[in-house]
Each structure stands twice: as C-alpha cells, then as structure tokens.
HTML snippet that shows the backbone in 3Dmol.js (N, CA, C, O; Angstrom):
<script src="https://3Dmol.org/build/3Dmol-min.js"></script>
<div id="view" style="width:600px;height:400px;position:relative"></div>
<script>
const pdb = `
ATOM      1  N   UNK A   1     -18.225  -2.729  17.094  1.00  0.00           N
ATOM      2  CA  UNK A   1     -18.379  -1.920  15.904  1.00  0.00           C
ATOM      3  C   UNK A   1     -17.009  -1.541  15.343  1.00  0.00           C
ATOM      4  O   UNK A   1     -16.738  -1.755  14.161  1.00  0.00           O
ATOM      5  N   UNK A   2     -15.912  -0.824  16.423  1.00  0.00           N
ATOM      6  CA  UNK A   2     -14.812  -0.676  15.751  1.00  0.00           C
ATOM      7  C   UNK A   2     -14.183  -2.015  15.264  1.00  0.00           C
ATOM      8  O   UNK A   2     -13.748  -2.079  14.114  1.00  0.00           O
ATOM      9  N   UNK A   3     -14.137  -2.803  15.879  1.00  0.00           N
ATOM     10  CA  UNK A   3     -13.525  -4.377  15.974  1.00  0.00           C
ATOM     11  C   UNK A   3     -13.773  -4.809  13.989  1.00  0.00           C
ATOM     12  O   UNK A   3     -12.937  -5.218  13.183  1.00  0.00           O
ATOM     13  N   UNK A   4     -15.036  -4.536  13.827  1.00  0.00           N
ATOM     14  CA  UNK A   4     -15.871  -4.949  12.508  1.00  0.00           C
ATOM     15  C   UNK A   4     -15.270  -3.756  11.210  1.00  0.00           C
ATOM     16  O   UNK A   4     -15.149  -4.111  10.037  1.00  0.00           O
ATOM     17  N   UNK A   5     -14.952  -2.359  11.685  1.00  0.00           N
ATOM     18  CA  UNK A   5     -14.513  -2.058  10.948  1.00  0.00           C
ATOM     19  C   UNK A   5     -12.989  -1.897  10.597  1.00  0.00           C
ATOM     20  O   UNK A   5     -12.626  -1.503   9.489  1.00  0.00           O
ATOM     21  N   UNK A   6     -12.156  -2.213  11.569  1.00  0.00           N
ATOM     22  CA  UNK A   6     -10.939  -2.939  11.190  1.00  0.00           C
ATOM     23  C   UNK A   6     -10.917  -3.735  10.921  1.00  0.00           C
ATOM     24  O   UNK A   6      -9.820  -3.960  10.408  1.00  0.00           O
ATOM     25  N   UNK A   7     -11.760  -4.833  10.899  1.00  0.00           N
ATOM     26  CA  UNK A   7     -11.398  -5.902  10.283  1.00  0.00           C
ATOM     27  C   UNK A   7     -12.000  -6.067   8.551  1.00  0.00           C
ATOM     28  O   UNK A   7     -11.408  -6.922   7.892  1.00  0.00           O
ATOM     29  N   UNK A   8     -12.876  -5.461   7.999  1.00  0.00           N
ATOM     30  CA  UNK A   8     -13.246  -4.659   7.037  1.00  0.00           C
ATOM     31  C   UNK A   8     -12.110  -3.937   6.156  1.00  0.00           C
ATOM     32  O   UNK A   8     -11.747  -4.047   4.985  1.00  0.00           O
ATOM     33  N   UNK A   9     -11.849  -3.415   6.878  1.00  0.00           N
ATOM     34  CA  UNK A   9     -10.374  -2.506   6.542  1.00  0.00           C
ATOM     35  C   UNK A   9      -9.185  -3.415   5.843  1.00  0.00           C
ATOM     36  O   UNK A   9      -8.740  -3.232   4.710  1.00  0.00           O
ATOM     37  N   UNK A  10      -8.791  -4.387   6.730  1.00  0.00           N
ATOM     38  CA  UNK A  10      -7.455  -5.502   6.557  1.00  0.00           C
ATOM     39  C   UNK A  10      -8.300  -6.399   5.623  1.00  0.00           C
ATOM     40  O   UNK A  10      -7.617  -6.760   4.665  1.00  0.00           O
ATOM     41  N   UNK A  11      -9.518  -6.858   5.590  1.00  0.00           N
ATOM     42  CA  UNK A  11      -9.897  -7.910   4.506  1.00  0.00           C
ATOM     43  C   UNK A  11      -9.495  -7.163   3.642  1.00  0.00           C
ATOM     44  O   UNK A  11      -8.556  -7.711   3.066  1.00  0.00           O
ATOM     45  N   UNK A  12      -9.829  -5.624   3.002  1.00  0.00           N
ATOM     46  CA  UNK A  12     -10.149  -4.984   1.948  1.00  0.00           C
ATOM     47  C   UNK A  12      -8.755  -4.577   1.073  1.00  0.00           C
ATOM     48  O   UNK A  12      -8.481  -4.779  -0.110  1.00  0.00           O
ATOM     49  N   UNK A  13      -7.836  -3.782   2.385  1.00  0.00           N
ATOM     50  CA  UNK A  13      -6.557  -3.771   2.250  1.00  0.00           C
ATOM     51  C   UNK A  13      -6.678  -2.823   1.280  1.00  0.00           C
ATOM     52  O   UNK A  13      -7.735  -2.303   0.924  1.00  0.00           O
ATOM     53  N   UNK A  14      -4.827  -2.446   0.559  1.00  0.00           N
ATOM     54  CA  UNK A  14      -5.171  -1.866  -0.576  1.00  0.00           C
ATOM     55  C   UNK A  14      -4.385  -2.043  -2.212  1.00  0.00           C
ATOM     56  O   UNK A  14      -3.402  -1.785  -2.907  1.00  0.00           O
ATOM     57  N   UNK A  15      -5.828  -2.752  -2.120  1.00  0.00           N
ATOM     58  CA  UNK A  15      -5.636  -3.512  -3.629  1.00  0.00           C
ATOM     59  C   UNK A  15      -5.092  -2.714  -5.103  1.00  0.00           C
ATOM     60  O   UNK A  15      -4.635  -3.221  -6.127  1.00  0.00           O
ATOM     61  N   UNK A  16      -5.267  -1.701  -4.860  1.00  0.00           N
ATOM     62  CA  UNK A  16      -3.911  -1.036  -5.953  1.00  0.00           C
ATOM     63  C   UNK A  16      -2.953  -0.728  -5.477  1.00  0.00           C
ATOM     64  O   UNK A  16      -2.100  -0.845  -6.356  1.00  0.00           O
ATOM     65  N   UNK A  17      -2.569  -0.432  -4.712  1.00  0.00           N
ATOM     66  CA  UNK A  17      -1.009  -0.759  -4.443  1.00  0.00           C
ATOM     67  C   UNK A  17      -0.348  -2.250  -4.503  1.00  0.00           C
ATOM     68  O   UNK A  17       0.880  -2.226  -4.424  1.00  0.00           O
ATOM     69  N   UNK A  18      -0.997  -3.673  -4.643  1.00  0.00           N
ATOM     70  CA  UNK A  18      -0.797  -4.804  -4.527  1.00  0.00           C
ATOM     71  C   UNK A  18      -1.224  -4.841  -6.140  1.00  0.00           C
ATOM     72  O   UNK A  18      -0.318  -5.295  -6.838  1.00  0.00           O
ATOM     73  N   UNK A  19      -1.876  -4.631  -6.534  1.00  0.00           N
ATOM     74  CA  UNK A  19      -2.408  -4.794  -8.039  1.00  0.00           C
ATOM     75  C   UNK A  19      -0.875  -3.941  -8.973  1.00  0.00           C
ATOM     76  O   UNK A  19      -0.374  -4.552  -9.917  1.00  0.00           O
ATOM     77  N   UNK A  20      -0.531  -3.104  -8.719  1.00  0.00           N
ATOM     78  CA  UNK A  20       0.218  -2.030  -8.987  1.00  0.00           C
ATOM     79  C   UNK A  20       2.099  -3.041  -8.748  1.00  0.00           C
ATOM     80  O   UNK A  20       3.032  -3.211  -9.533  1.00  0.00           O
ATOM     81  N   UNK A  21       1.991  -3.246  -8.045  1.00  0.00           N
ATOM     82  CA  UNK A  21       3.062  -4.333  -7.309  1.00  0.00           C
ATOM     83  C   UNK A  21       3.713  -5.475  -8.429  1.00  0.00           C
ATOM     84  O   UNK A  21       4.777  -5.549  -9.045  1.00  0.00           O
ATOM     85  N   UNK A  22       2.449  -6.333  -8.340  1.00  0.00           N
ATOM     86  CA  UNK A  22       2.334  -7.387  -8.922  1.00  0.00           C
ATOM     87  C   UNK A  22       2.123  -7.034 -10.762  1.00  0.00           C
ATOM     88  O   UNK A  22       2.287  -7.685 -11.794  1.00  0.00           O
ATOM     89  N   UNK A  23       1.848  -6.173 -10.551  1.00  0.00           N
ATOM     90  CA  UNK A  23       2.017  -5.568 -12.688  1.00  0.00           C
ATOM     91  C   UNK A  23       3.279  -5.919 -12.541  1.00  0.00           C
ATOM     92  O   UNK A  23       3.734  -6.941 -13.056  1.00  0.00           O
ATOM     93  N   UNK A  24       4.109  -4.939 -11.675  1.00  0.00           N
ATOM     94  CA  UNK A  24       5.392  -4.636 -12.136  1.00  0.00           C
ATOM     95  C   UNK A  24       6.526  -6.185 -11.999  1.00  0.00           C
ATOM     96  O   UNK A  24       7.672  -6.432 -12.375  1.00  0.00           O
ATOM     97  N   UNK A  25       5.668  -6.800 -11.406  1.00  0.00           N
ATOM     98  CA  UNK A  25       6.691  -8.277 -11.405  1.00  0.00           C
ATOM     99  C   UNK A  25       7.033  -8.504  -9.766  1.00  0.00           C
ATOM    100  O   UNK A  25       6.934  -9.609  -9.231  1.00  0.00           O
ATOM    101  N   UNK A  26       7.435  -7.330  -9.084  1.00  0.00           N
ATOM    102  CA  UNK A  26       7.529  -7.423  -7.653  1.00  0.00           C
ATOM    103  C   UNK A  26       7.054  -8.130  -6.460  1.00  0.00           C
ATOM    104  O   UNK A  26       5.886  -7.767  -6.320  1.00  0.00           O
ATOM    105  N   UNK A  27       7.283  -8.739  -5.772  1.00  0.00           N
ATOM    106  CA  UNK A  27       7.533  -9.147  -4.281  1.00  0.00           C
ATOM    107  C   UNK A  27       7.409  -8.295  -3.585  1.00  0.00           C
ATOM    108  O   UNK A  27       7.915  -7.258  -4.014  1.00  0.00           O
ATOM    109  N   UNK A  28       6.764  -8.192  -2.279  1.00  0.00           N
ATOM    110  CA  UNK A  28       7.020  -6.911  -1.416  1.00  0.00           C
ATOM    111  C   UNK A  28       8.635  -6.940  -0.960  1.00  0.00           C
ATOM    112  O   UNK A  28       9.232  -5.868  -0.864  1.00  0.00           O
ATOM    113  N   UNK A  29       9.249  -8.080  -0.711  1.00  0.00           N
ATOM    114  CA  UNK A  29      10.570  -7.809  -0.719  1.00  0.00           C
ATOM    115  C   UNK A  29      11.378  -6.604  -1.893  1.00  0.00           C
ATOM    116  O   UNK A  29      12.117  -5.624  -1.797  1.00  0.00           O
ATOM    117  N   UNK A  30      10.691  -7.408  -3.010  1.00  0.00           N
ATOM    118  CA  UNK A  30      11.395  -6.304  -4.087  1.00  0.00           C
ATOM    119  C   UNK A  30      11.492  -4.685  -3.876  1.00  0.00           C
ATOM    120  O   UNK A  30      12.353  -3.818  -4.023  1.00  0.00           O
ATOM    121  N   UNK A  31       9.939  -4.771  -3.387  1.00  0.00           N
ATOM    122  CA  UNK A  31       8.919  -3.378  -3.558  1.00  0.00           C
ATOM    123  C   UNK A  31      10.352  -2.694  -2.354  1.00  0.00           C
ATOM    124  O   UNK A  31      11.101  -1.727  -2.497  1.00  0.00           O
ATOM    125  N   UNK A  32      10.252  -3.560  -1.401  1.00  0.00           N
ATOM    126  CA  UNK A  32      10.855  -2.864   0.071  1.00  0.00           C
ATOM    127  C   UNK A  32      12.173  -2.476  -0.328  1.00  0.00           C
ATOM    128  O   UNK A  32      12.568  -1.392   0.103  1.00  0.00           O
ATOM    129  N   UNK A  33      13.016  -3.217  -1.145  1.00  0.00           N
ATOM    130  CA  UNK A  33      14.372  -2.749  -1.423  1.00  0.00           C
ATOM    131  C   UNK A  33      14.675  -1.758  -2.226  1.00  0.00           C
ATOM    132  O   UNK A  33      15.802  -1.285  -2.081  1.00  0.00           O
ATOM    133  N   UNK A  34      13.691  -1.105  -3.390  1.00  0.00           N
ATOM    134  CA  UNK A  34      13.670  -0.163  -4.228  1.00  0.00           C
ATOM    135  C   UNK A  34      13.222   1.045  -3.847  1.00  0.00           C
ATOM    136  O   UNK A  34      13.433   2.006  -4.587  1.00  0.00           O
ATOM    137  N   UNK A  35      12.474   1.221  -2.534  1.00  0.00           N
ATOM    138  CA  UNK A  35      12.147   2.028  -1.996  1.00  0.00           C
ATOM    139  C   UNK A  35      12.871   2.855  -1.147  1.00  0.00           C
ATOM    140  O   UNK A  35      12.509   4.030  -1.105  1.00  0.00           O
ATOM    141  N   UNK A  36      13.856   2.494  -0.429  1.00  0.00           N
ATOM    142  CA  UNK A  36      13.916   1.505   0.223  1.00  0.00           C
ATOM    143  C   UNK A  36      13.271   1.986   1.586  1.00  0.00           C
ATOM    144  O   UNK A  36      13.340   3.086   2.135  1.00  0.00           O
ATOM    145  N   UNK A  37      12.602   0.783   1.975  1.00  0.00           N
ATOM    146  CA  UNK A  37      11.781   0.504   3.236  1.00  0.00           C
ATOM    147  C   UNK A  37      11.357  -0.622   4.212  1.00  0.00           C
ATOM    148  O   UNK A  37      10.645  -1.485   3.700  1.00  0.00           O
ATOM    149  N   UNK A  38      11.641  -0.763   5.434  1.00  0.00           N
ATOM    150  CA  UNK A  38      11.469  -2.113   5.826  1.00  0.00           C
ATOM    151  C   UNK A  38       9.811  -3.311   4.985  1.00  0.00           C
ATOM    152  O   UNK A  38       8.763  -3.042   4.399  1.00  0.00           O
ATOM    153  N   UNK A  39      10.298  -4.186   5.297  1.00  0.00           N
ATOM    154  CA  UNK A  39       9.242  -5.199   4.287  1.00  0.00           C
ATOM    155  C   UNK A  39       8.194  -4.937   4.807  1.00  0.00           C
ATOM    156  O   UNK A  39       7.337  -4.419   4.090  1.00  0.00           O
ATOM    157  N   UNK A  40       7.857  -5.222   6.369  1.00  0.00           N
ATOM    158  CA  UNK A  40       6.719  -4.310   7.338  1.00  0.00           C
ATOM    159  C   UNK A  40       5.797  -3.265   6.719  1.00  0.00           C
ATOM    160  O   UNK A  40       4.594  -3.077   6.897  1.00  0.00           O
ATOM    161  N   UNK A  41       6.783  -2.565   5.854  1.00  0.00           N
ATOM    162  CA  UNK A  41       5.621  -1.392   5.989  1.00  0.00           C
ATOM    163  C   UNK A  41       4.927  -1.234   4.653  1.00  0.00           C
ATOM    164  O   UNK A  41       3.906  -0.557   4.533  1.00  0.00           O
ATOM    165  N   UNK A  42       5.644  -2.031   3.413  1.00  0.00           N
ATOM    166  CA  UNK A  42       4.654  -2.852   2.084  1.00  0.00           C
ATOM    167  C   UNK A  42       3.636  -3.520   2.833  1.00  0.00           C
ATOM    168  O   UNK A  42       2.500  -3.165   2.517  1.00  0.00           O
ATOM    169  N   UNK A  43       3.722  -4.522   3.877  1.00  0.00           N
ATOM    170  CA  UNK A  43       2.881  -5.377   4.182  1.00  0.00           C
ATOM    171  C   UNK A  43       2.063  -4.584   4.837  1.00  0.00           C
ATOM    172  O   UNK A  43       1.011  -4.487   4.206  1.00  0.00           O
ATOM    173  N   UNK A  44       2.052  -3.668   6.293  1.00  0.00           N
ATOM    174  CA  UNK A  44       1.141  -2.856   6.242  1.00  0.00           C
ATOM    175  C   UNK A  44       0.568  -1.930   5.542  1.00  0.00           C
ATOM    176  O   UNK A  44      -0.417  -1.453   6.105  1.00  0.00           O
ATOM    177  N   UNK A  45       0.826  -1.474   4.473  1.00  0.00           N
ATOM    178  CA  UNK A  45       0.157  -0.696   3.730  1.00  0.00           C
ATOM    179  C   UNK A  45      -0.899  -1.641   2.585  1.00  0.00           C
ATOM    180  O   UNK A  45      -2.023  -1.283   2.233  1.00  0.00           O
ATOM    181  N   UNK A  46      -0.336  -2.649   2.236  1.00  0.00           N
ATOM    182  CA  UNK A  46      -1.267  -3.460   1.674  1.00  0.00           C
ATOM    183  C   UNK A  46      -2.597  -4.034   2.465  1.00  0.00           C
ATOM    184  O   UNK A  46      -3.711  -4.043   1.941  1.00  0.00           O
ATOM    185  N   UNK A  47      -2.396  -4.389   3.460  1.00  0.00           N
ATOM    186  CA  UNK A  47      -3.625  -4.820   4.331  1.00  0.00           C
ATOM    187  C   UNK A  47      -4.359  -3.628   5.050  1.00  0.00           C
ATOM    188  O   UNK A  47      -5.107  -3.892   5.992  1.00  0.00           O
ATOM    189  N   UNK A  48      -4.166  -2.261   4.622  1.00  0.00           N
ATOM    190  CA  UNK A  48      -4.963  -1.596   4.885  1.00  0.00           C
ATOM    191  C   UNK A  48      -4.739  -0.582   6.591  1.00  0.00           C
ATOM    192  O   UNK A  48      -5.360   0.456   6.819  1.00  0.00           O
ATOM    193  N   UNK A  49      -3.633  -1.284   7.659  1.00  0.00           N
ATOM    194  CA  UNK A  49      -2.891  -1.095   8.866  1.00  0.00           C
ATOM    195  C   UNK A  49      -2.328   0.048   8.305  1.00  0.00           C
ATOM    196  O   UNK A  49      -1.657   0.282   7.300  1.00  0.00           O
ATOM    197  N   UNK A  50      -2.933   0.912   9.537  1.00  0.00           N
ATOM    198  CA  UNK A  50      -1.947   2.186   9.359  1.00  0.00           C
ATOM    199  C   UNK A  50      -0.574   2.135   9.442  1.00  0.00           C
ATOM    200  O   UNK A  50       0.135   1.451  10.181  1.00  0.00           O
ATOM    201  N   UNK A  51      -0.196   3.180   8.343  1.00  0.00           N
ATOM    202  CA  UNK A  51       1.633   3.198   8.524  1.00  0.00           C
ATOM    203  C   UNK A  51       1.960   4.586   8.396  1.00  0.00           C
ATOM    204  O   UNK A  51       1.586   4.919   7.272  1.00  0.00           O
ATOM    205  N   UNK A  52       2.424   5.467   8.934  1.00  0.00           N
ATOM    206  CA  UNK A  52       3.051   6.582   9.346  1.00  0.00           C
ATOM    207  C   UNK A  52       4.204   7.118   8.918  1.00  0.00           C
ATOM    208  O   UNK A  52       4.826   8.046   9.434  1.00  0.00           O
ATOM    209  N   UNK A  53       4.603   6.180   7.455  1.00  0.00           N
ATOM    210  CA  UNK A  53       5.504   6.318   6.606  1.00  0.00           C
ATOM    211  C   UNK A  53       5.655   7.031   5.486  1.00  0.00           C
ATOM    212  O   UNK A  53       6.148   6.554   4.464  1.00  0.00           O
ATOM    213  N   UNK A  54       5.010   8.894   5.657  1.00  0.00           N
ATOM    214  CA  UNK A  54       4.910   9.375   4.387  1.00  0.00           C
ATOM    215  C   UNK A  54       6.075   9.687   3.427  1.00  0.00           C
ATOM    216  O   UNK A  54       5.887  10.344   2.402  1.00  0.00           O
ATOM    217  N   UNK A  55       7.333   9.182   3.795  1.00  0.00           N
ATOM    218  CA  UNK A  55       7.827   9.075   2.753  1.00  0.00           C
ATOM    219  C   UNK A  55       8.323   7.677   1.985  1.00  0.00           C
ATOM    220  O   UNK A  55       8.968   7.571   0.942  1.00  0.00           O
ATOM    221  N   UNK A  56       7.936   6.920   2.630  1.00  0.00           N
ATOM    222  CA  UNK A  56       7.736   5.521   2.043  1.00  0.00           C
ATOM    223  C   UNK A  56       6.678   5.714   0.692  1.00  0.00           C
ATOM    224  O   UNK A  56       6.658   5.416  -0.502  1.00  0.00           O
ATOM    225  N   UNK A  57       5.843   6.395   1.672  1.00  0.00           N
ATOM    226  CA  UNK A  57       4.240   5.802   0.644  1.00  0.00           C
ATOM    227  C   UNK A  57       4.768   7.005  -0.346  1.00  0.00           C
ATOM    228  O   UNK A  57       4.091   6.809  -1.355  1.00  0.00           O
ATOM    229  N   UNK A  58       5.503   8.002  -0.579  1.00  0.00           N
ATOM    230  CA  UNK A  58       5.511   8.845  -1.900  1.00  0.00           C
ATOM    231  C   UNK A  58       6.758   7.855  -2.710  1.00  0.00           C
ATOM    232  O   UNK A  58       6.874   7.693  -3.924  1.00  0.00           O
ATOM    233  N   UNK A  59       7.420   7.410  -1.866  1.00  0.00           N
ATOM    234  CA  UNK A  59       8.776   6.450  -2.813  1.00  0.00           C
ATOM    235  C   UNK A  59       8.089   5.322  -3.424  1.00  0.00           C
ATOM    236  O   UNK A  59       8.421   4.882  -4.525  1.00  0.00           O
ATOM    237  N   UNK A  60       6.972   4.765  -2.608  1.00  0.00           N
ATOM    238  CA  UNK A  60       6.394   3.271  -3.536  1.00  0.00           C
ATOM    239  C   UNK A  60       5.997   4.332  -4.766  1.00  0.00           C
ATOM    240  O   UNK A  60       6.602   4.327  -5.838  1.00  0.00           O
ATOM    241  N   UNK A  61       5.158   5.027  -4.534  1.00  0.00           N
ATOM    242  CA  UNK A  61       4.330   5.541  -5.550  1.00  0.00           C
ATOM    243  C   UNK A  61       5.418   5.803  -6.990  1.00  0.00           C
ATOM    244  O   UNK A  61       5.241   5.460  -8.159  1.00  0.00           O
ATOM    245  N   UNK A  62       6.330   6.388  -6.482  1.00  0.00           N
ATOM    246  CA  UNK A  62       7.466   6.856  -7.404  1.00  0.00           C
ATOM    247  C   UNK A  62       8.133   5.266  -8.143  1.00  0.00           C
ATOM    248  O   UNK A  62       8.070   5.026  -9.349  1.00  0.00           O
ATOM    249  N   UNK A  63       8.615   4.530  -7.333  1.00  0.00           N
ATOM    250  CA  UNK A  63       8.449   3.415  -8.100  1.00  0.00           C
ATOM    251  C   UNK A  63       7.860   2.536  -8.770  1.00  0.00           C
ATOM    252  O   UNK A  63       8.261   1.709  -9.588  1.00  0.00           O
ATOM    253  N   UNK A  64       6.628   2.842  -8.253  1.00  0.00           N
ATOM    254  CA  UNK A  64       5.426   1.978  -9.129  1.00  0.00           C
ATOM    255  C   UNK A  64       4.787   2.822 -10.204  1.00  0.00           C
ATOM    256  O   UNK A  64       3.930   2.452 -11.006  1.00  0.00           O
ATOM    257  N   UNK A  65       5.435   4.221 -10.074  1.00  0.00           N
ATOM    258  CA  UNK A  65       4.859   4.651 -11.418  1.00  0.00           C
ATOM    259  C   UNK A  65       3.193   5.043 -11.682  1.00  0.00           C
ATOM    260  O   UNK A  65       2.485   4.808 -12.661  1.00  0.00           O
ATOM    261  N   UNK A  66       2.927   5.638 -10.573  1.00  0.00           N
ATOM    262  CA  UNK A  66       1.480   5.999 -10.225  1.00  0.00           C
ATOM    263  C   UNK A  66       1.663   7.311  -9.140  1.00  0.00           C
ATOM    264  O   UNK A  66       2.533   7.565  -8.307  1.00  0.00           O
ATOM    265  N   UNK A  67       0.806   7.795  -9.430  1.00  0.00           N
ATOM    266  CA  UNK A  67       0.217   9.138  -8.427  1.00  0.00           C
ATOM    267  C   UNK A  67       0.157   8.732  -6.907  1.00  0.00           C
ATOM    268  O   UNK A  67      -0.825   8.101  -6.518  1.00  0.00           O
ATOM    269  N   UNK A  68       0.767   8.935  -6.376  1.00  0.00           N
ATOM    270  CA  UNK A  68       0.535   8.855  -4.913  1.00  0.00           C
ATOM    271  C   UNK A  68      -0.843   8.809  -4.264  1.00  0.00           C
ATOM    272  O   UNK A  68      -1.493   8.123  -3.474  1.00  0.00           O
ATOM    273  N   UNK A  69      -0.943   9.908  -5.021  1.00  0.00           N
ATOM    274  CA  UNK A  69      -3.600   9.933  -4.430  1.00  0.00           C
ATOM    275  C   UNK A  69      -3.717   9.057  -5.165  1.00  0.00           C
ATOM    276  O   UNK A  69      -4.485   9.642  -5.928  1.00  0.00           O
ATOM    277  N   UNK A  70      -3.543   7.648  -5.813  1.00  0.00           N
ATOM    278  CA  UNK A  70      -4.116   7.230  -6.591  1.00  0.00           C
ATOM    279  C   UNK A  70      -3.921   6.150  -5.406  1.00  0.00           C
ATOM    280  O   UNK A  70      -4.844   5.814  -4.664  1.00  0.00           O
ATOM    281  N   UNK A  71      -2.898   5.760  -5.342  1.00  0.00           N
ATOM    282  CA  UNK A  71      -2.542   4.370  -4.220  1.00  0.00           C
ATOM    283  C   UNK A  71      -3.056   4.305  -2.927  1.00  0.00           C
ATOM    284  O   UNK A  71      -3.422   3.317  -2.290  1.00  0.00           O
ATOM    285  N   UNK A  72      -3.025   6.066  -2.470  1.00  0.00           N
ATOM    286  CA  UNK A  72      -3.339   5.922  -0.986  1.00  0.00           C
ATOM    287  C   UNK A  72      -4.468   6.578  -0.399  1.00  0.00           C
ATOM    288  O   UNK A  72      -4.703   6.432   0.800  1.00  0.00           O
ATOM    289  N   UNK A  73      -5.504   7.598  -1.462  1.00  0.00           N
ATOM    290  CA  UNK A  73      -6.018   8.013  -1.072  1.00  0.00           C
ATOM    291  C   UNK A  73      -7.759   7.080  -0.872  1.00  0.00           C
ATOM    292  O   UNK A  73      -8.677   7.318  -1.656  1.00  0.00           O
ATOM    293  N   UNK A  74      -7.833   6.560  -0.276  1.00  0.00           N
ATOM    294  CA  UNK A  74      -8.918   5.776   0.445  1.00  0.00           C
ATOM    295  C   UNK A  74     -10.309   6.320  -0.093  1.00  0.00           C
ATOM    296  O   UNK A  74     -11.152   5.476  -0.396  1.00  0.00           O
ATOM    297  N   UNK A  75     -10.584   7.544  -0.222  1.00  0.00           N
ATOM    298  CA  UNK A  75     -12.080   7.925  -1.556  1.00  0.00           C
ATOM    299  C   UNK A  75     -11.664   7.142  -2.179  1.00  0.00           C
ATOM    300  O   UNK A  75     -12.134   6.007  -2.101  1.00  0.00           O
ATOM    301  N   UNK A  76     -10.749   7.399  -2.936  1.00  0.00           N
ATOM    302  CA  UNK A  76     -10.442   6.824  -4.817  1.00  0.00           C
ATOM    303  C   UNK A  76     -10.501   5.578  -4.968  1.00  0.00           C
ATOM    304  O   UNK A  76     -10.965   4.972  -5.933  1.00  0.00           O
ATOM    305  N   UNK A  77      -9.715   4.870  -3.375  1.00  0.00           N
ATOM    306  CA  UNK A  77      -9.676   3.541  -3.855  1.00  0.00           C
ATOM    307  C   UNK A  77     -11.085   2.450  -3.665  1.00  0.00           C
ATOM    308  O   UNK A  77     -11.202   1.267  -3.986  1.00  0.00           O
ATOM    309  N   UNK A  78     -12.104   3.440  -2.978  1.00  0.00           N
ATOM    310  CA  UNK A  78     -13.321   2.702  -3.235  1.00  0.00           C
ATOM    311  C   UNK A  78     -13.853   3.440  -4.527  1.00  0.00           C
ATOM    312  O   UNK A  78     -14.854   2.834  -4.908  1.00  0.00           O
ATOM    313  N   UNK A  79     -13.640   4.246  -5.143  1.00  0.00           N
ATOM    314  CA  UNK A  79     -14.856   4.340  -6.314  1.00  0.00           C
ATOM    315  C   UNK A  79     -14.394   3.623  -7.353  1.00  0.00           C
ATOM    316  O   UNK A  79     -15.073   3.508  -8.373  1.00  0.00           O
TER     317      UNK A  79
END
`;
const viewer = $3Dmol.createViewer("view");
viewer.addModel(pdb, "pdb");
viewer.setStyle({}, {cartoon: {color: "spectrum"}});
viewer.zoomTo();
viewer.render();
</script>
C-alpha cells in the first residue's frame, strides 16, 4: 500500500513547479544555479521525493515568480 502510494506520488510529481520551469525557458540546471541549489533538489522536488529544503523551495518560488503555496502546497496542486 505504501509502496503504491509512493509510487503515485513520483509518477504525479510536481507539475507546476516543472510547468512553471519550463514557461520560464529553464533547465533544472538553470533553475539550480539561480537559486542557488544543488540540481538534486529541482529534481527531487519535481518528482514529488521529499526535500527538506525550505529555503530552496521559497528561492525557486521567488525565481519563478509564483507564490510559494502555489508550487508546494500539495491541496492546491491537486485541485
């Protein structure tokens, strides 16, 4: 059961922060250097893998030009 919902999780990932990314023209390389943050932790945050990086995830947000609850908060990004 847990097995099914991590893997649920990483299919699903999170597609506005990657949607959000890719507007702006970016690479997660890009994303990682403007932030700055290892490339790791774009890539885990996109596939949905926890990352423990709250000030990463307020710097993407700040660079991508979006609300922080908008990218990461997991309600929002299913409705």
């Amino acid at each position: 059961m847990a097995a099914a919902l991590i893997q649920s999780r990483v299919a699903e990932g999170n597609t506005r922060m990657r949607g959000a990314r890719r507007a702006k023209g970016y690479s997660q390389r890009d994303l990682a250097s403007l932030v700055p943050c290892p490339e790791w932790v774009i890539t885990k945050l996109e596939t949905g893998r926890p990352c423990g990086d709250e000030e990463a995830k307020t710097r993407i947000a700040e660079v991508l030009g979006m609300p922080r609850f908008e990218l990461f908060d997991s309600a929002r990004r299913s409705a």
